[in-house]
C-alpha positions as CSV (number, residue, x, y, z in Angstrom):
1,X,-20.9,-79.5,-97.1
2,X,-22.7,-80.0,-94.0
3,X,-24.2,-75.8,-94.3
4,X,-25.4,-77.3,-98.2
5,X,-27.1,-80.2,-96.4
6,X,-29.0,-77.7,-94.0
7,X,-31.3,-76.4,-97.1
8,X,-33.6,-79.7,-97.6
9,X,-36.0,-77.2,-97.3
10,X,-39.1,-79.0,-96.7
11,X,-38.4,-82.1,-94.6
12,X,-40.6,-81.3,-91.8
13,X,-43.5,-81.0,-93.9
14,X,-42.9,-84.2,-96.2
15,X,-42.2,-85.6,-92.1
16,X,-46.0,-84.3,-91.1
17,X,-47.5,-85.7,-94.7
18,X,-47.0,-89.9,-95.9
19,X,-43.6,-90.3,-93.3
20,X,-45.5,-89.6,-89.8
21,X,-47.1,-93.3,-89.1
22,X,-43.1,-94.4,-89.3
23,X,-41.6,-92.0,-87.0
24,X,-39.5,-92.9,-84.0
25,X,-41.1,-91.4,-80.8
26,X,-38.6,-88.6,-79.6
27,X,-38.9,-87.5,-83.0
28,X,-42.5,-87.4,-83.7
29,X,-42.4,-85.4,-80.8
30,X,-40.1,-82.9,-81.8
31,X,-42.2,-82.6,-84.8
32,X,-45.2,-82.4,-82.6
33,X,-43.9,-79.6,-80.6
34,X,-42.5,-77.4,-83.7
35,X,-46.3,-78.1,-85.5
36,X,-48.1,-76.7,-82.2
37,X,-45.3,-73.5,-82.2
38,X,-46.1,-73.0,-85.7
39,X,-50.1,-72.6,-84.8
40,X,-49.6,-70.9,-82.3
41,X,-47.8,-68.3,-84.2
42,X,-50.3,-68.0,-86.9
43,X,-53.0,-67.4,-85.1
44,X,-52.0,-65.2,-82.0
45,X,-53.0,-62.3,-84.0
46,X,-50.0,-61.0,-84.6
47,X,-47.8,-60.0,-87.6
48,X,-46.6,-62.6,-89.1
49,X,-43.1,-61.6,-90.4
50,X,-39.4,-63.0,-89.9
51,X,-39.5,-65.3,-87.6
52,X,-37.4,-65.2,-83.9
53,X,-34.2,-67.3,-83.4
54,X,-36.0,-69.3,-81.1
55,X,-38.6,-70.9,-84.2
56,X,-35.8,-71.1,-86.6
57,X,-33.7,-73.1,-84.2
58,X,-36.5,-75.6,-83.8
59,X,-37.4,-75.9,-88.0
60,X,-33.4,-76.3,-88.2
61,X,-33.0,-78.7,-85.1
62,X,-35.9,-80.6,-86.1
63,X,-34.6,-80.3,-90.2
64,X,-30.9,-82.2,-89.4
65,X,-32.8,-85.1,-86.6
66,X,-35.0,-85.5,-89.8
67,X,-32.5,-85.9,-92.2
68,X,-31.0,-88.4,-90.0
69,X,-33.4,-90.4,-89.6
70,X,-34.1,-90.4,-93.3
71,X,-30.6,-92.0,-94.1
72,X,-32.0,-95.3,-92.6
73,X,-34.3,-95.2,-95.4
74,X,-31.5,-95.9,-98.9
75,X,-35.6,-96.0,-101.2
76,X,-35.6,-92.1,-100.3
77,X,-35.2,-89.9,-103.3
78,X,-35.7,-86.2,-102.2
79,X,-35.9,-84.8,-105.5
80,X,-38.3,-87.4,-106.4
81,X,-40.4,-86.8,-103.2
82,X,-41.2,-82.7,-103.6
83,X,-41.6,-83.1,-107.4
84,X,-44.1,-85.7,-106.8
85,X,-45.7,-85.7,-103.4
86,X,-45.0,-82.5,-101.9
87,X,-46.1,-80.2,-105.3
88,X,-49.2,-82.1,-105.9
89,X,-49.8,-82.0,-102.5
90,X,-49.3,-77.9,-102.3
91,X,-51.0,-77.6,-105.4
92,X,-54.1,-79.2,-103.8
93,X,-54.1,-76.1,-100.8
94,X,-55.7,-74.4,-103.9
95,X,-59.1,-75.9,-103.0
96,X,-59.9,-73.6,-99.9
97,X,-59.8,-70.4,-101.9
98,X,-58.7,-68.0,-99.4
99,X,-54.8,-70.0,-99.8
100,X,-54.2,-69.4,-103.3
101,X,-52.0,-66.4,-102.8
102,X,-50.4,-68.3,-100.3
103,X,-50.3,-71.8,-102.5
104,X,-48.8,-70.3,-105.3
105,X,-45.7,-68.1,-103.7
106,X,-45.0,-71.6,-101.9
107,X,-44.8,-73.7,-105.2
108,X,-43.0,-70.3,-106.3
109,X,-40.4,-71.4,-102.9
110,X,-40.6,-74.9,-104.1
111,X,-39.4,-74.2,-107.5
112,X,-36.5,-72.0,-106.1
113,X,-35.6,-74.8,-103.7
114,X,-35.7,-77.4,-106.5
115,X,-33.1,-75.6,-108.5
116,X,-30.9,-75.2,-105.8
117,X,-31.0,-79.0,-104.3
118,X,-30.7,-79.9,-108.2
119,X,-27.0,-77.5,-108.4
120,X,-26.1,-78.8,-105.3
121,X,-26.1,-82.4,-106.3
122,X,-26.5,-82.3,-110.0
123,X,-28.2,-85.1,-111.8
124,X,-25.8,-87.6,-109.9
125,X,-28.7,-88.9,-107.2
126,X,-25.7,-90.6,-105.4
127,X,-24.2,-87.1,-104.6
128,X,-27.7,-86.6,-102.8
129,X,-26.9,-89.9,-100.4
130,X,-23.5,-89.1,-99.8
131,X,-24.5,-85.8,-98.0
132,X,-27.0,-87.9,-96.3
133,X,-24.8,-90.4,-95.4
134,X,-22.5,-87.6,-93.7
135,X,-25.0,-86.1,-92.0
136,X,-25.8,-90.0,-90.6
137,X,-22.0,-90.1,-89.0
138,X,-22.3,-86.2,-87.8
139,X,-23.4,-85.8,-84.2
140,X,-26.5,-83.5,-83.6
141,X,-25.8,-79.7,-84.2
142,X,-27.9,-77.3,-82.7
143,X,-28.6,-74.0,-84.0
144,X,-26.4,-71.8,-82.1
145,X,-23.6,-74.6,-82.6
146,X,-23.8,-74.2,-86.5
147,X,-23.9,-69.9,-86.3
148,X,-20.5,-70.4,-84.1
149,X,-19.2,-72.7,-87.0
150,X,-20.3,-70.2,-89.6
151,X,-18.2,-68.1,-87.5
152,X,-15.4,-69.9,-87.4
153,X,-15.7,-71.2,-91.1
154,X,-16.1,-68.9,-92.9
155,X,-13.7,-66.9,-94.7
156,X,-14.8,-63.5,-93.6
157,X,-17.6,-62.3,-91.6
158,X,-19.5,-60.8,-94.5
159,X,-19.6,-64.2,-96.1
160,X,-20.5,-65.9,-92.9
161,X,-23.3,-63.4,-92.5
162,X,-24.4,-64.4,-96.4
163,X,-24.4,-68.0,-95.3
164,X,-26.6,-67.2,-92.3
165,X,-28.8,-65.6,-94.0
166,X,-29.5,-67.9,-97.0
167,X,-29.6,-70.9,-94.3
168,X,-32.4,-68.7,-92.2
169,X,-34.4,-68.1,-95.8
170,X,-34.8,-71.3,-96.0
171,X,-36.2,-71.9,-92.4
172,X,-38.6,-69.3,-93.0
173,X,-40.1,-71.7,-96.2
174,X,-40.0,-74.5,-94.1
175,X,-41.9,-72.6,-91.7
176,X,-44.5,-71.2,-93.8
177,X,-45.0,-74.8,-95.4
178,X,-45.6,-76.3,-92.2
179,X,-47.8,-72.8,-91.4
180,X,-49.6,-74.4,-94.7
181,X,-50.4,-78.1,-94.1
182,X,-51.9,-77.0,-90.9
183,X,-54.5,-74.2,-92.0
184,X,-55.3,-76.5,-94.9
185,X,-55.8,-79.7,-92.7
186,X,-57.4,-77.9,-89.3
187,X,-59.4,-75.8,-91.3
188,X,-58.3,-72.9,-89.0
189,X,-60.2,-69.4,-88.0
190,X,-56.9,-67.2,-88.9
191,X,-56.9,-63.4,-87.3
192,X,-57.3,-60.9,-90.3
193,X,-54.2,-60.9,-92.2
194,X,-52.4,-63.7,-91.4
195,X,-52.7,-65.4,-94.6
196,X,-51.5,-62.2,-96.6
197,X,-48.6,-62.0,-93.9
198,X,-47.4,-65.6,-94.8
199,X,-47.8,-65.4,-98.3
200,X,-45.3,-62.0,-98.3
201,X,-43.0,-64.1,-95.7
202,X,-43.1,-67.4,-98.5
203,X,-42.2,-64.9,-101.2
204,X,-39.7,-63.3,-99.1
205,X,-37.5,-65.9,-98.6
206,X,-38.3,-67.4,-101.7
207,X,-36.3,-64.3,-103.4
208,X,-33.5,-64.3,-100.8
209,X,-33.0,-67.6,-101.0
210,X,-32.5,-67.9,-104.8
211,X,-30.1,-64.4,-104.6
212,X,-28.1,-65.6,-101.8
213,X,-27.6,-68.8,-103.4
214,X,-25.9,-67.1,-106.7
215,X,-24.3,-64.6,-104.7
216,X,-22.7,-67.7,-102.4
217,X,-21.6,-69.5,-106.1
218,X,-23.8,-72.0,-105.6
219,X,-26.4,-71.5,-108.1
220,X,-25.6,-69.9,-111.5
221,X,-27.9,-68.1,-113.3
222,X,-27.8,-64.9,-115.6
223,X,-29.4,-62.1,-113.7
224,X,-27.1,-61.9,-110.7
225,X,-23.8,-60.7,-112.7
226,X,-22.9,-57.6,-113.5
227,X,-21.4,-56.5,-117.1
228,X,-17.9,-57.1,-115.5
229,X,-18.9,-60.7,-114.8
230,X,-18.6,-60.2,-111.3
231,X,-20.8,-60.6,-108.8
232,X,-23.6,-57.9,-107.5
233,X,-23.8,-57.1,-103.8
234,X,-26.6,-56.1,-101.3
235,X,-28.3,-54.0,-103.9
236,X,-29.4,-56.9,-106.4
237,X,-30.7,-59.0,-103.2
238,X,-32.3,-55.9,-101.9
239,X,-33.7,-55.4,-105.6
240,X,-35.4,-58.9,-106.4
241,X,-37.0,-58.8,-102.7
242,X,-39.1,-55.6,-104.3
243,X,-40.6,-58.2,-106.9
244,X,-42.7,-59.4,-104.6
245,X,-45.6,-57.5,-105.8
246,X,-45.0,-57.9,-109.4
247,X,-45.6,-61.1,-110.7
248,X,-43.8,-64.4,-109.3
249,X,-43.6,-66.6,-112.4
250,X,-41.4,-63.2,-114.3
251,X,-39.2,-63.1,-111.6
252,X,-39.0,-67.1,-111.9
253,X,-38.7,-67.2,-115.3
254,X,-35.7,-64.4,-115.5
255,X,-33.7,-65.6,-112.7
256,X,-34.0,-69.9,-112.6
257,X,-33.7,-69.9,-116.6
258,X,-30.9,-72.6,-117.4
């Protein structure tokens, strides 16, 4: 339960947009600090591609003292929120023109994240509070500390490593989200390519995220069986990835159709 509670994919942004005037200090802080790594990243002029431990363990330490925090607040719907504040809000990047790539492999991330949250606590919003309320009696849990319970967890390395890797997918479109607000809102002078790097990266983990999550059983969807009705390894993760460059809303359509 508490790996499933990780992928609230974009808390820190909804944190940074309508939720920042009401944060406690030491949080607004942390946020602070993981907003000003972000810049820095995107515009030191280098590639932009999957990101070091050391970021992901600040979106994810950041991500669970967030969703803490949020369990104070029983009005908060996160479903509700991202369909209606954070898309709208997304969909508005579109005015600087140079983000639209960008904008739409995000809302392509959004989407994938949607489904997901939607399998993981079903129509039944009070599922959704429960794993909240857990997460409001569990004591902090930094990065390394969840790989080493992966570890121990898990039922075999190869599904621990699966776990892992779906968990860091969806660090990397938090990261590129936050990467987002803050181009559109700071109007930044990025280094050539950096926009096209984080579009690839939002796309990405868009893909690996959706795969993983069919290939973990916690998404079901049509394309990620084989005629045996078992499921596909490596190959079929390594195969959607390559859809990157061929039209988001197909690969959307085929894989998230209910």
């Amino acid at each position: 339960m508490l790996a499933t509670a990780k992928n609230y994919d974009v808390i820190c942004y909804q944190l940074r947009n309508g939720l920042y005037q009401r944060l406690e200090n030491p949080l607004k802080k942390e946020l602070d600090r993981l907003s000003e790594g972000i810049k820095k990243a995107v515009t030191s002029g280098k590639k932009i591609g999957p990101q070091p431990a050391q970021m992901l363990a600040q979106v994810f330490e950041c991500r669970i003292k967030a969703l803490k925090w949020l369990t104070a607040d029983a009005a908060f719907d996160y479903l509700e929120n991202v369909e209606e504040e954070v898309v709208p809000q997304v969909e508005g990047m579109k005015a600087d023109k140079r983000m639209e790539t960008l904008t739409d492999n995000l809302l392509f991330a959004i989407r994938c994240n949607l489904r997901v949250v939607e399998a993981i606590i079903g129509k039944d919003r009070e599922a959704g509070a429960a794993i909240l309320d857990y997460l409001e009696e569990f004591p902090d849990i930094g990065y390394k500390q969840f790989i080493a319970s992966l570890a121990l967890g898990a039922p075999n390395g190869e599904a621990a490593r699966k776990m892992l890797d779906w968990v860091n997918s969806s660090l990397h479109i938090e990261f590129v989200l936050v990467a987002a607000d803050i181009i559109s809102r700071d109007g930044l002078d990025l280094p050539d390519g950096a926009l096209d790097d984080l579009a690839f990266l939002a796309a990405d983990s868009a893909q690996e995220y959706i795969a993983l999550a069919t290939e973990l059983g916690i998404l079901n969807a049509r394309a990620p069986r084989s005629r045996t009705g078992q499921p596909v390894g490596d190959g079929f993760i390594q195969e959607q990835k390559l859809l990157a460059e061929t039209g988001m809303d197909d690969f959307a359509a085929n894989l998230l159709d209910t």
